[in-house]
Z-matrix of the N, CA and C atoms (Angstrom, degrees):
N
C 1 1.448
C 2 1.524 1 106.66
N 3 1.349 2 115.72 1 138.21
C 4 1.045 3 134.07 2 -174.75
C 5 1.335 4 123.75 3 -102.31
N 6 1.592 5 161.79 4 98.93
C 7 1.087 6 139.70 5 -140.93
C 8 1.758 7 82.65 6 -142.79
N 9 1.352 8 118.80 7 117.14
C 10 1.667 9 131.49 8 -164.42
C 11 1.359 10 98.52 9 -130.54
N 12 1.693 11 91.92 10 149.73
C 13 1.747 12 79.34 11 170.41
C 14 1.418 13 80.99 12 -116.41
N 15 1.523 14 102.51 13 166.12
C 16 1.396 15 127.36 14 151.25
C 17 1.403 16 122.35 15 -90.18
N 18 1.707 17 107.03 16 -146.10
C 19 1.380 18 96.86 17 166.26
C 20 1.243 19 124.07 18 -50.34
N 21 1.119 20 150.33 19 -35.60
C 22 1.147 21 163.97 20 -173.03
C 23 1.159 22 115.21 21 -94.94
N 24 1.298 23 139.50 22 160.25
C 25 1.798 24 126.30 23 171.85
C 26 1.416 25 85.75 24 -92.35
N 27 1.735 26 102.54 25 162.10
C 28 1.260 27 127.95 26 -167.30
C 29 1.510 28 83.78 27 -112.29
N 30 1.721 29 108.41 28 131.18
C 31 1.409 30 107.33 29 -171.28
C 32 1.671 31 117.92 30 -126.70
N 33 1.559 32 90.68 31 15.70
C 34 1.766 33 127.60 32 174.08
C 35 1.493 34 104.82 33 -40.41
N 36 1.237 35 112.66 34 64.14
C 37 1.370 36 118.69 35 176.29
C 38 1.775 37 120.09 36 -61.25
N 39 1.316 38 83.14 37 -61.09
C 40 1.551 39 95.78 38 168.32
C 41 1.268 40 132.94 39 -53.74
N 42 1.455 41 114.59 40 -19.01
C 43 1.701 42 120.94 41 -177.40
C 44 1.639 43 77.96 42 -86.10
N 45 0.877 44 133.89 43 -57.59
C 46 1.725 45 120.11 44 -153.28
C 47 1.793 46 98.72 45 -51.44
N 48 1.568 47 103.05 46 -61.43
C 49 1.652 48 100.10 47 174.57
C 50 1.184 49 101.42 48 -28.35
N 51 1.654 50 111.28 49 -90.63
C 52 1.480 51 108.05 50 -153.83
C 53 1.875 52 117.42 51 -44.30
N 54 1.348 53 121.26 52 -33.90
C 55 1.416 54 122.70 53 165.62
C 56 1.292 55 133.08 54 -43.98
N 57 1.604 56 113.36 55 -42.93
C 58 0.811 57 139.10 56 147.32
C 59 1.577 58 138.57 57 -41.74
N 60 1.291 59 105.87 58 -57.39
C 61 1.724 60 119.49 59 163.93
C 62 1.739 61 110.67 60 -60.65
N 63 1.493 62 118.25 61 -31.03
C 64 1.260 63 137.85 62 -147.79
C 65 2.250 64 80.63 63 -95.91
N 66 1.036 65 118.38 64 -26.16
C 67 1.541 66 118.43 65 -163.69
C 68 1.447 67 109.00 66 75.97
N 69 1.519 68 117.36 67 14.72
C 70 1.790 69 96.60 68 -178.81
C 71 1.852 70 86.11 69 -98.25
N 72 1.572 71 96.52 70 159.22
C 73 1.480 72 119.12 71 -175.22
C 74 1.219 73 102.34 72 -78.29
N 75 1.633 74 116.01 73 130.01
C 76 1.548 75 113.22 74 175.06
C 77 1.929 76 107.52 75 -106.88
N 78 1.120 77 102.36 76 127.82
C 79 1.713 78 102.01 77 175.77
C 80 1.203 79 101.06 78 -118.34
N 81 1.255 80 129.76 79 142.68
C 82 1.472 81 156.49 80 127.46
C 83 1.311 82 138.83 81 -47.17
N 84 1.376 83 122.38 82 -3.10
C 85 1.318 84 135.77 83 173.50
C 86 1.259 85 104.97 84 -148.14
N 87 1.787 86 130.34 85 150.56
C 88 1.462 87 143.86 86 -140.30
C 89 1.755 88 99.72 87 -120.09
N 90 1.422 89 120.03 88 90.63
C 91 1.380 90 91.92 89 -168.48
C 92 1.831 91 88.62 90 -129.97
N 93 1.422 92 123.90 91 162.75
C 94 1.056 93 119.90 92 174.63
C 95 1.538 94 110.85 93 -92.58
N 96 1.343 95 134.38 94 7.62
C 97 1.282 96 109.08 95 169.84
C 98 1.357 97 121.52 96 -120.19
N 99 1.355 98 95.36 97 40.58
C 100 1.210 99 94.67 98 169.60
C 101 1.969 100 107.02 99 -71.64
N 102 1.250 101 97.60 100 162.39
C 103 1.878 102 95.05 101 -178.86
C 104 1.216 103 91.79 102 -107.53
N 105 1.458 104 118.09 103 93.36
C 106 1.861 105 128.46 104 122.61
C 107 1.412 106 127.98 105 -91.11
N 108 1.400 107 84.29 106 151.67
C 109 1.473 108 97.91 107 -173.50
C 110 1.924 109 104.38 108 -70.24
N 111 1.773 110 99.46 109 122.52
C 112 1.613 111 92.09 110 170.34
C 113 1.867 112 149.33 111 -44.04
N 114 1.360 113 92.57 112 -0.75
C 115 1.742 114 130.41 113 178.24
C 116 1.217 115 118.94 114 -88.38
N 117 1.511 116 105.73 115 -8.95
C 118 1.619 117 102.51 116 -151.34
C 119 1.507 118 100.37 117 -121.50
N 120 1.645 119 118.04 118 130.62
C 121 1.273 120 121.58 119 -166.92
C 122 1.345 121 101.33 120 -85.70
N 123 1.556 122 116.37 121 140.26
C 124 1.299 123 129.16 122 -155.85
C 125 1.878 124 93.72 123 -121.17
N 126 1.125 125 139.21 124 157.49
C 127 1.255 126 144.71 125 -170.64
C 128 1.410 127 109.78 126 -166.20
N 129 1.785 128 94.69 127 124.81
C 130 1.185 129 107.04 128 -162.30
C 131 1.765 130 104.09 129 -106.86
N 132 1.190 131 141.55 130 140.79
C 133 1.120 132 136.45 131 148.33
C 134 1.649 133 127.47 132 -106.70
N 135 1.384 134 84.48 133 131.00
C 136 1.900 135 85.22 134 -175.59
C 137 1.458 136 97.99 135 -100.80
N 138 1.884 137 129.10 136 172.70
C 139 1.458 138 118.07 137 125.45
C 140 0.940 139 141.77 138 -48.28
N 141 1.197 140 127.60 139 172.61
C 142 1.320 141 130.94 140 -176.12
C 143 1.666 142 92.76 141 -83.64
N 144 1.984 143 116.55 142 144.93
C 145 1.057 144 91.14 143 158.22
C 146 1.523 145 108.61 144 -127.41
N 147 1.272 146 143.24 145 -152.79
C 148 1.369 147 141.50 146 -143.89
C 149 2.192 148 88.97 147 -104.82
N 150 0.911 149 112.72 148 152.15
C 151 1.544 150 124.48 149 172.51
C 152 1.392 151 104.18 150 -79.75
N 153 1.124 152 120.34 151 73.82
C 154 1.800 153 135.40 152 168.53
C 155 1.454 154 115.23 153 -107.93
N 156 0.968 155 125.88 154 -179.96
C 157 1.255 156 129.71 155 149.19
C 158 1.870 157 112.79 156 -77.50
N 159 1.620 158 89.31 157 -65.68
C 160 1.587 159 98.60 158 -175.10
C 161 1.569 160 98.51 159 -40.17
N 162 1.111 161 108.57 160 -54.70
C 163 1.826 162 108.44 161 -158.49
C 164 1.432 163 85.05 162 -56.05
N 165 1.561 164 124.26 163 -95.95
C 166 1.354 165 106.14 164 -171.19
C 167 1.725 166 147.05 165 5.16
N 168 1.379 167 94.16 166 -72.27
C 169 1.509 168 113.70 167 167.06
C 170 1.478 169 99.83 168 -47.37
N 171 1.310 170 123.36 169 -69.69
C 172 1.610 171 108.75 170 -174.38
C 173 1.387 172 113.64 171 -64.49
N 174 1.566 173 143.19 172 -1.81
C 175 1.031 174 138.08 173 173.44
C 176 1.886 175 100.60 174 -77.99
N 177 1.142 176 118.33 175 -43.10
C 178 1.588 177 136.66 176 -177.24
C 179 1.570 178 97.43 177 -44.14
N 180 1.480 179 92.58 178 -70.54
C 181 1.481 180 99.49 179 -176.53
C 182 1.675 181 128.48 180 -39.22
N 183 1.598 182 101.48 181 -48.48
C 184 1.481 183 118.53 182 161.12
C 185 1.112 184 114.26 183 -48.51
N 186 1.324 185 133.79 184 -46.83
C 187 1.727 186 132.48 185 154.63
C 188 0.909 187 141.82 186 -25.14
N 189 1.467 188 99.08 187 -50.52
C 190 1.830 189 102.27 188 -169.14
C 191 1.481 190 109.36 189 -65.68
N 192 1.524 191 131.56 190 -48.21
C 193 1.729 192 128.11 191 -164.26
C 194 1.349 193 92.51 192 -55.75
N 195 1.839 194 126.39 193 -29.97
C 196 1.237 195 100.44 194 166.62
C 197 1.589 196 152.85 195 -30.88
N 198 1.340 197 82.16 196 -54.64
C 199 1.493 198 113.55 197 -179.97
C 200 1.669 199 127.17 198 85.68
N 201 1.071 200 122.42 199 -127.86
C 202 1.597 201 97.69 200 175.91
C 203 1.648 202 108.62 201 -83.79
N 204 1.469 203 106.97 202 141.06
C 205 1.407 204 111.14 203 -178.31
C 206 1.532 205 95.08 204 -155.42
N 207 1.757 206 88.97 205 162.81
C 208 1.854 207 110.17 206 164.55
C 209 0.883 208 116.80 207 -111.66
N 210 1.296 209 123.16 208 112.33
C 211 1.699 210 153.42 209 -158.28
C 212 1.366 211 96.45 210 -102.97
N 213 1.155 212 114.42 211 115.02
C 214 2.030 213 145.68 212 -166.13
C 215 1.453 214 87.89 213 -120.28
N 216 1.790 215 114.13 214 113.95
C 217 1.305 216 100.79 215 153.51
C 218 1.473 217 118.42 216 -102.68
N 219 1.739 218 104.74 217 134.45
C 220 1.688 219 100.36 218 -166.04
C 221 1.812 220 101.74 219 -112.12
N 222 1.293 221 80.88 220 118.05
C 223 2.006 222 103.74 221 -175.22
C 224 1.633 223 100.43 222 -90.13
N 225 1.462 224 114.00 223 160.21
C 226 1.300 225 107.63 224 141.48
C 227 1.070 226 148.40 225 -129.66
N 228 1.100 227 126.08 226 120.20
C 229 1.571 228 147.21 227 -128.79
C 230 1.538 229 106.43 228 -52.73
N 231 1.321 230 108.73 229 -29.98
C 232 1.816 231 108.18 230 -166.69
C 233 1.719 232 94.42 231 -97.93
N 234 1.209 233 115.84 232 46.82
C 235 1.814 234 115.74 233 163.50
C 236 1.550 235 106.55 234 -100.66
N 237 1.254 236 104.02 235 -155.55
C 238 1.565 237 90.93 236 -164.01
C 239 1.491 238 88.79 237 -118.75
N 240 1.379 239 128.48 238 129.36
C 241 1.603 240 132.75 239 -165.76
C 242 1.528 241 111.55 240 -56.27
N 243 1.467 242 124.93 241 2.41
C 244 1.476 243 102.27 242 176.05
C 245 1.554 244 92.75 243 -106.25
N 246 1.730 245 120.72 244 -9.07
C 247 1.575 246 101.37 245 176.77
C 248 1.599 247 109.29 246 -79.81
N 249 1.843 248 101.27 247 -20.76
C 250 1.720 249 95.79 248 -177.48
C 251 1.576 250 106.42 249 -62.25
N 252 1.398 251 116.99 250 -40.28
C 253 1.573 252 129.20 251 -158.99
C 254 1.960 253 92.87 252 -56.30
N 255 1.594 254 82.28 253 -72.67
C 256 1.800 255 84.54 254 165.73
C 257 1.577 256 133.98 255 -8.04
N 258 1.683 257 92.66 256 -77.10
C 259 1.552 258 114.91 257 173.44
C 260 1.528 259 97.04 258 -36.23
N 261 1.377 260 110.77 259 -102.91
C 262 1.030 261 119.39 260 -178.37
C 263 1.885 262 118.71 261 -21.81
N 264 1.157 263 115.69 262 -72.57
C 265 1.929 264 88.27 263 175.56
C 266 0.745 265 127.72 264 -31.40
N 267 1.953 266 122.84 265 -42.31
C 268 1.612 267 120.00 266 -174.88
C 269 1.345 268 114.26 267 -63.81
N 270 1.332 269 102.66 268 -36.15
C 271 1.804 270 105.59 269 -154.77
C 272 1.627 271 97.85 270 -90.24
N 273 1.780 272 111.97 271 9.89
C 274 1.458 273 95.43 272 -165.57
C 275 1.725 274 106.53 273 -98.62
N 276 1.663 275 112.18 274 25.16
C 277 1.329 276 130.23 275 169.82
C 278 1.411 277 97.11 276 -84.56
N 279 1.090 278 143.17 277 -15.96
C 280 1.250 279 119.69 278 176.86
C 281 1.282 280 115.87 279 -115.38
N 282 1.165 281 118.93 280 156.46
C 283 1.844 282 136.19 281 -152.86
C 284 1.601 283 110.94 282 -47.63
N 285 1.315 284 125.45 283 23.76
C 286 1.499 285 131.90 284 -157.54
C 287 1.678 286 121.81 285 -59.56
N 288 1.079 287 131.49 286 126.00
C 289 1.080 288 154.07 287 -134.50
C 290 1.642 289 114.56 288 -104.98
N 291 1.557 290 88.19 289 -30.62
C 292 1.785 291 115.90 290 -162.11
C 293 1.258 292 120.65 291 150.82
N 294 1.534 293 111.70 292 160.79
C 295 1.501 294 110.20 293 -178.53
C 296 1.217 295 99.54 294 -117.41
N 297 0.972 296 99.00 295 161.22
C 298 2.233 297 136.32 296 -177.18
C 299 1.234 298 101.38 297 -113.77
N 300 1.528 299 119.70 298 124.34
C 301 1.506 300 117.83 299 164.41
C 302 1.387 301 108.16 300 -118.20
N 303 1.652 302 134.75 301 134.39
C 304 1.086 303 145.97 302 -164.40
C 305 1.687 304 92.82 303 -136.33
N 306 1.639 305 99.28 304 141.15
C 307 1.332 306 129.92 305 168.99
C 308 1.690 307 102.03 306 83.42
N 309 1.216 308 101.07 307 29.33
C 310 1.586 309 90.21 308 176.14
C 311 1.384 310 139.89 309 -74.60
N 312 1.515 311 98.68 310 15.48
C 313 1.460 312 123.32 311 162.88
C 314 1.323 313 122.44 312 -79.05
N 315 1.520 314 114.19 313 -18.33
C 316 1.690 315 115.88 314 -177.75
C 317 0.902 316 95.22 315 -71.90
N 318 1.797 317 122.90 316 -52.06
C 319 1.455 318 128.57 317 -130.30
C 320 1.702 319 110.32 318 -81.81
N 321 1.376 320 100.90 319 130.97
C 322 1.999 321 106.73 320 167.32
C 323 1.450 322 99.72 321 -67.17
N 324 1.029 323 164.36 322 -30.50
C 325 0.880 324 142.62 323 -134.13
C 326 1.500 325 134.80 324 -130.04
N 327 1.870 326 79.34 325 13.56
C 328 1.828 327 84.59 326 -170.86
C 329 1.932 328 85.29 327 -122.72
């Protein structure tokens, strides 16, 4: 597990716990030598960043040293459906894989 910041620091406290409790290794910086096994699904977490273009594009960029990946966009469900619709057009410039919906306990509407 990967826990990165972007523009912003990534302040995913709680994914490290739960990673942690779970025994998977949490790192903070993106490096290729680390020694994993080529079998083994690797998971990256970014911040959230703002629905821009600019932001976007620099989120892309943050991507690539990745290399090939599945890009999950994670919304949250209790916004108001024309900012999700929103979200989603902007972010649908990048290579996206599928969406993640979180807090779907607030929301009336699902």
């Amino acid at each position: 597990m990967w826990r990165l910041d972007g523009a912003l620091p990534n302040t995913a406290e709680f994914l490290s716990l739960h990673s942690e409790m779970m025994q998977v290794p949490v790192e903070r910086v993106w490096t290729d030598s680390l020694d994993v096994p080529e079998d083994t699904l690797r998971f990256v977490d970014l911040p959230g960043v703002p629905a821009t273009v600019s932001a976007v594009e620099e989120l892309a960029a943050q991507l690539k040293p990745i290399g090939s990946a599945e890009v999950q966009l994670v919304l949250n469900s209790a916004y108001d459906l024309d900012l999700l619709l929103e979200q989603a057009r902007v972010f649908s410039a990048l290579p996206l894989a599928g969406l993640i919906f979180t807090h779907t306990d607030e929301s009336d509407d699902l």
